[in-house]
N, C-alpha and C positions, 0 to 999 in steps of 0.2 A: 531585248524584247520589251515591246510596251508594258505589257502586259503581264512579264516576270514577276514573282516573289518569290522572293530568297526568305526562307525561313528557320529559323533557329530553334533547337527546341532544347530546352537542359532539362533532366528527370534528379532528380533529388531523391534516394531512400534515406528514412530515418531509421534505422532500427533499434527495436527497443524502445517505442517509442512514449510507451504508456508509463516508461519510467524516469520519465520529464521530471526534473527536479524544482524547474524555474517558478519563483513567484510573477507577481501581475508584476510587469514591465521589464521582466529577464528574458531573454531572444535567444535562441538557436541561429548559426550564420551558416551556412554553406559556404565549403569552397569555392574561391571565383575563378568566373569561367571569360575567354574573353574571343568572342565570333570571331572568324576571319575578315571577315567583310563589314562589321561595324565598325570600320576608324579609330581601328587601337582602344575602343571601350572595350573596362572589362565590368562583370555584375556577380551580383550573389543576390539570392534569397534571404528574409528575414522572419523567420516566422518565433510567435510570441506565443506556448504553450498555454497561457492563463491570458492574455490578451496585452496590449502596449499603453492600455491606459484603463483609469481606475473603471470606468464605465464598460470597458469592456471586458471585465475579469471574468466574465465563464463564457468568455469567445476565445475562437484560434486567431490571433493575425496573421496577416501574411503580406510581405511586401516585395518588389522588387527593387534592386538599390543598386547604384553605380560606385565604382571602388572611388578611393579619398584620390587615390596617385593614378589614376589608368595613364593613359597615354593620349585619348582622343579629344573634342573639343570641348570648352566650358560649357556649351548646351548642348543637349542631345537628342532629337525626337525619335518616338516610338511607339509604336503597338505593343500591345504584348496581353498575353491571355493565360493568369495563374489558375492552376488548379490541384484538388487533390479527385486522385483516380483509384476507383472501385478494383476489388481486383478481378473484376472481367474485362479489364483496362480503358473501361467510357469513366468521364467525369464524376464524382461523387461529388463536388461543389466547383463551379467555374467563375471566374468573373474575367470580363476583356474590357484596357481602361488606353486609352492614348495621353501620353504624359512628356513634357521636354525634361531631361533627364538635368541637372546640373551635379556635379561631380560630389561625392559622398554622401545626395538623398535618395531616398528610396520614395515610390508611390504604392501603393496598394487599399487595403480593407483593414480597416480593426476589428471587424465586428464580420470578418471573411464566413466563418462555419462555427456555430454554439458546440462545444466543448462534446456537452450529451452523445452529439450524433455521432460522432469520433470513435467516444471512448465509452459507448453501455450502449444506444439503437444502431449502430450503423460500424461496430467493432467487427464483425464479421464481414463486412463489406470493404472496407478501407484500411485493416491494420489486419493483413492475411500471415501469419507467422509473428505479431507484434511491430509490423514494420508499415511505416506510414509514406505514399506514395505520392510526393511533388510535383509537378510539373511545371513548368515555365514556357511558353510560347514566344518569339518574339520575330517580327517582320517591322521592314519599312512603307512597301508599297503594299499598294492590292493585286489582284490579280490570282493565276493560277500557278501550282508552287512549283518551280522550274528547277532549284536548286536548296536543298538542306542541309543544315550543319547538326550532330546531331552532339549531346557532351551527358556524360553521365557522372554523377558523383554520391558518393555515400559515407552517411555520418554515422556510429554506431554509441549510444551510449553504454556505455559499460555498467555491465550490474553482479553483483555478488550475494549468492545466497548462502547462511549460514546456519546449521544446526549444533545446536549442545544441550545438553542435562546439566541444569543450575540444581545442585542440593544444599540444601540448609540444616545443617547441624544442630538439633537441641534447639528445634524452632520454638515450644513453648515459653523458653525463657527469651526470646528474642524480645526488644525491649521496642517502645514507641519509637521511630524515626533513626535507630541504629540498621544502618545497613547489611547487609550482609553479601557480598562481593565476591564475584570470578571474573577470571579474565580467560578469554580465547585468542589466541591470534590468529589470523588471515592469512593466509597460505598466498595470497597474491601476491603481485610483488614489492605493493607499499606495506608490508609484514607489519598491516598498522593492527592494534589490540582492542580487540570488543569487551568492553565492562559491560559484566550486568550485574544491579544492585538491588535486590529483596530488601522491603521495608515495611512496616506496618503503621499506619496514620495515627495520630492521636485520637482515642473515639471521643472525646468531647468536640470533636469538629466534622470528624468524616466515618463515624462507626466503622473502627477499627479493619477500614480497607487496606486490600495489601496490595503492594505497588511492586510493578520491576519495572526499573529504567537502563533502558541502554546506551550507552554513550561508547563514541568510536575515535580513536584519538588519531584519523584522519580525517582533517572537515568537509574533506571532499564525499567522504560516504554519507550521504542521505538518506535515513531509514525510511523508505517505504512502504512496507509490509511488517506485520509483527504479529505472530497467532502463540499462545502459551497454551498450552496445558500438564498438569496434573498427571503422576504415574501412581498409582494407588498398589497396599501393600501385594496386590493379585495383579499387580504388574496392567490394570486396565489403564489405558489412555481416557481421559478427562478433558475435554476443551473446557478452558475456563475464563478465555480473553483472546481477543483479533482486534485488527485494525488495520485496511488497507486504504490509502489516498491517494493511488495512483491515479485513482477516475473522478479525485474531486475536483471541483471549479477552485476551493481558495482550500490553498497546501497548509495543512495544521502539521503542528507540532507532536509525533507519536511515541518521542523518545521515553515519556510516561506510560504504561499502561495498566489500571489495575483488574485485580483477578475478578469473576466473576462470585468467585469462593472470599466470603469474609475471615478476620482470623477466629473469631466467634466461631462462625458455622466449620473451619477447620478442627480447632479443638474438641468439638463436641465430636468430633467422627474421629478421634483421634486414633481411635484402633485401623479405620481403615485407611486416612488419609498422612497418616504417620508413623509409620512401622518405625520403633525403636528411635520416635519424636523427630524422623529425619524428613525433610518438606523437597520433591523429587518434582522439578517444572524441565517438561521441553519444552524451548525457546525456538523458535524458528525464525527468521530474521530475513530479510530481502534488502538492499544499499543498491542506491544508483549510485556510481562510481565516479560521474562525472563523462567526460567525452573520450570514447578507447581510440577513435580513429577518423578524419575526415580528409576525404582526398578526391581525386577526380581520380575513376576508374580508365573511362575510354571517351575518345575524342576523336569522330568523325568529320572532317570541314568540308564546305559548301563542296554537295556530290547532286548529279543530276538523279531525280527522284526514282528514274528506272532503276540507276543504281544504289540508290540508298536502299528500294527494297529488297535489290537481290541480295545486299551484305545482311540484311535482318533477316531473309531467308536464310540464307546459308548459316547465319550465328543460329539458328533451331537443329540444324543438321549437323551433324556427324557422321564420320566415315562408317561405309560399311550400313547394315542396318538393321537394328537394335530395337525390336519390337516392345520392349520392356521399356527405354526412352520416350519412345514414341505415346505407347500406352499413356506416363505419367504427363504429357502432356493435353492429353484429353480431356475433355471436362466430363466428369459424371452427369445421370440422368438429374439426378436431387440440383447439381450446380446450373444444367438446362432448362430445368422446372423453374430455379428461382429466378432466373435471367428475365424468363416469360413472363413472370411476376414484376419483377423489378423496372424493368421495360416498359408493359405495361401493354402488351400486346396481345389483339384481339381481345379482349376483355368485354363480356359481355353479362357483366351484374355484378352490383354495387352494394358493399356494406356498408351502411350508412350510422356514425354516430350522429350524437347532436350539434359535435362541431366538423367532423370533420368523413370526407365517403371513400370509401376505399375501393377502387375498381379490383372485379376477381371474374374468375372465370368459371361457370356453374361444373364442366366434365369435373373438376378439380376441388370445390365443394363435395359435389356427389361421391366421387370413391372415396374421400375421406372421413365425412360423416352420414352417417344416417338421417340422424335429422335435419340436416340439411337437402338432402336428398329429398327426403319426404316434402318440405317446402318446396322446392323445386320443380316436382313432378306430378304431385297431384295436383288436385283444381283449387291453389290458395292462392294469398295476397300476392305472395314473391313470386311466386310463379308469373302471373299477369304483369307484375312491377317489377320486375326483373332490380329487385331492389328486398335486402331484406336487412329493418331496422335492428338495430344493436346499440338502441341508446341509453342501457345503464351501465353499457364498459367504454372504458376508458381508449384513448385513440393508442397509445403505446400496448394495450394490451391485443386489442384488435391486429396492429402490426407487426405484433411478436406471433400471432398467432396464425396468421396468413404466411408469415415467412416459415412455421412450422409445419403447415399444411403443404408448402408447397417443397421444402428442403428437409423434411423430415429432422430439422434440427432446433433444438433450444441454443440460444445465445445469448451469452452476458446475463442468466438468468442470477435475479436475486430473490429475497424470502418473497416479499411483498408481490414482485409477480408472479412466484409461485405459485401464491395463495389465489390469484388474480386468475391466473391461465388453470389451477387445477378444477376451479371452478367452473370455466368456460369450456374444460376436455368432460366434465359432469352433462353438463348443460348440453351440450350437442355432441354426446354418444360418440368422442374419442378417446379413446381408451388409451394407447398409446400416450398420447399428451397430460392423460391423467395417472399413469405410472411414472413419467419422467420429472413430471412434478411431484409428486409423495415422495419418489425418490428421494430429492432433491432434499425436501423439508424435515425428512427424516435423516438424512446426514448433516443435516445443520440445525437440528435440534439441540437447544437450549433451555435453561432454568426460565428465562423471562419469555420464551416462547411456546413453553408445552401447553398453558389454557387456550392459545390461539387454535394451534394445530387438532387439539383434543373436543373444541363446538365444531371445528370445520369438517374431523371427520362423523361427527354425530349428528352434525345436519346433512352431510349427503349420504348416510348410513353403508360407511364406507370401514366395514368391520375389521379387517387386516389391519387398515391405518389405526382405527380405535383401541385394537390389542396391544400395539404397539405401545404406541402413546401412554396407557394405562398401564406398561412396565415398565414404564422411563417413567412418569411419573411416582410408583410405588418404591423403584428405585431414589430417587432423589424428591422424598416427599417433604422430608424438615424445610430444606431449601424451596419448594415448588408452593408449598400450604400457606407460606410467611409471605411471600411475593407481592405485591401487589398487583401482579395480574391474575393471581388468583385468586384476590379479594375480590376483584370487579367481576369474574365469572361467577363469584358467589351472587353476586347481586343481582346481575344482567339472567345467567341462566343457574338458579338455584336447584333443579333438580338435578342437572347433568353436573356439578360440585355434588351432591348429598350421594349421588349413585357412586361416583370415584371412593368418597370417605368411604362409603363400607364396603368397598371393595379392600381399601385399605386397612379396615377391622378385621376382614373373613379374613385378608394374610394371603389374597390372591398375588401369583406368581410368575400365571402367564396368562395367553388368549386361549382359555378355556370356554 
């Protein structure tokens, strides 16, 4: 037929994928796949987790590329249209490029999808279980698609997470840059030994910070995650150091990490940080392991499209029927809400920053805020302008919070949007949005973050959070008073510092 296209389509899962080990110009390849009906070529995907050149280090690449040996001719032309897919299965970035193929190059994009949108705006969208969704397109002719080949393949990196209790024996006398060493071994099957080494810095250089390094005597483990804390003599847990790079654009070095607890500020608390002078750290440890597995699962060849769809029917079916199968394949009302959102359908009123407008839909404002509602329905601006400005937040926050209004969920949240969104749940009378933020900020409370957390709840006179805050800080005041962000809350707001000090005198205890 004139008018025939034969279409190829290969889906690629990565899983695991946030725990990409690769610097700028290291590639991930897929197994190659090779169409029936393309002339003995065979191809693979290329995709470059920090990008394939210096300029594009906090982009994805992606390429298509022909094998070194196939079988088919030295030049090869082709369509073809890469993409990575949302998991409501549409496009979450496409690009379609026509290229003549010669044997062992690939064409595509360096600069395909920015890193961000991947892995912290757009993680809930394209990495559903950790697993990043490929696609590859490829046809010769135009036309309408008469026959499909369909090929599926998956690459799984391997990851290994690891807990222990490092103790240090007779830490006081521990000396400048003498280590102090455990080993763990790895239950997997390279039975390779995790060292972790306790040390204290010299304080004429680095005031007597104390370090633990880990080091894995397979090279293929690459630490990517690393959180320690403190077990005090009443057996409390202490976070006193983190460190994740799994979502950075350029992969640092974390095999270092020092405590947030100096040895100074340790000995002074020695009765409680030292029961019988012994220093008690859990380590918690995360290693991408390198690649566990990449293979081509199933392989479909050129089938007429009536039937391609009924074998993708029937691969959702099972005998019999099984209400509870069925059920898990449905999409909740929250995953329908966001679609509408994401879509972008029917949309009639606009959140406008200064750079950028966000189309939304007023039903969907209104039940979820009040005062937006009140904009909306009485005789104001946004009501008439079906437009309501928001240009002192930021466009990431705007979009995190639209996706919350309408999914009922926070994603990839960190402190700084925390701070951002619990503000914006204050500000437009959601309440919900401002308990899962406090939440948030109160389980990742820290020494260098309680002056933040402690204006923020005193400027929206938000008392729960402020009782809190003022017993994490009475609790950990030597450390909190020295800080320098407690200095600068002296300076910036000196009576909300003067009110804490006597609180700290009276010997308050709790939110009284």
């Amino acid at each position: 037929m004139a008018n025939e296209r034969k279409e190829y389509t290969f889906l690629w899962f990565i899983e695991n994928y946030s725990y990409c080990w690769h610097d700028n110009g290291e590639k991930l390849v897929s197994p190659d796949f090779t169409p029936h009906g393309l002339e003995g070529t065979s191809w693979n995907l290329r995709l470059y987790p920090r990008g394939n050149t210096e300029e594009s280090k906090s982009k994805i690449s992606l390429f298509l590329a022909r094998s070194q040996h196939d079988a088919g001719p030295e030049k090869f032309p082709l369509k073809y249209e890469l993409s990575v897919i949302a998991v409501d299965g549409s496009p979450f970035k496409s690009t379609e490029e026509e290229y003549t193929f010669a044997k062992g190059l690939g064409y595509g994009d360096s600069d395909f999808l920015c890193m961000d949108e991947v892995l912290l705006r757009g993680k809930s969208e394209c990495l559903p279980q950790g697993t990043l969704n490929v696609r590859c397109r490829m046809w010769l002719s135009e036309g309408s698609i008469q026959k499909a080949g369909k090929y599926t393949a998956r690459t799984r990196i391997g990851i290994e997470k690891i807990s222990f209790l490092h103790k240090v024996e007779n830490f006081s006398a521990l000396k400048p840059n003498e280590k102090n060493t455990v080993r763990i071994q790895s239950h997997s099957k390279t039975r390779c030994v995790i060292s972790s080494s306790l040390y204290f810095t010299d304080s004429s250089c680095c005031e007597d910070k104390v370090m633990v390094e880990i080091v894995c005597s397979d090279s293929k483990y690459i630490l990517r995650k690393q959180k320690l804390s403190l077990l005090n003599g009443s057996e409390d847990v202490i976070e006193c150091g983190e460190a994740d790079i799994r979502f950075d654009a350029i992969k640092t070095d974390i095999q270092k990490l020092p405590l947030s607890l100096t040895r100074e500020i340790i000995l002074d608390r020695k009765s409680e940080y030292l029961p019988n002078d012994e220093l008690s750290l859990i380590c918690e440890c995360a290693f991408s392991t390198g690649i566990e597995f990449a293979k081509i699962e199933e392989t479909q060849h050129e089938l007429p499209v009536a039937v391609f769809k009924q074998i993708c029917k029937n691969a959702r079916n099972k005998e019999g029927y099984n209400a509870a199968e069925k059920l898990s394949g449905c999409t909740s009302a929250s995953e329908d809400m966001k679609a509408i959102y994401v879509n972008q359908c029917l949309t009639d009123v606009v959140l406008k920053t200064e750079s950028k407008t966000f189309p939304a839909h007023k039903i969907v404002l209104c039940a979820r805020s009040s005062v937006f509602k009140a904009m909306l329905t009485n005789d104001m601006k946004e009501k008439n302008t079906d437009c309501i400005q928001v240009d002192d937040l930021e466009d990431d926050t705007v979009q995190q919070l639209l996706l919350f209004l309408y999914s009922d969920k926070l994603e990839g949240l960190q402190w700084e949007s925390a701070i951002k969104l619990y503000y914006v749940g204050d500000r437009y009378a959601i309440e919900k949005l401002k308990v899962l933020c406090s939440s948030f900020l109160v389980d990742n409370l820290g020494i260098s973050s309680a002056s933040e957390l402690l204006l923020l709840a005193d400027t929206h006179s938000d008392s729960d959070l402020k009782n809190f805050v003022d017993d994490f800080v009475l609790k950990h005041k030597e450390q909190i008073i020295d800080s320098d962000e407690w200095k600068n809350l002296e300076k910036t707001h000196p009576q909300l510092a003067m009110r804490t000090m006597y609180l700290m005198v009276k010997g308050k205890t709790g939110g009284k």
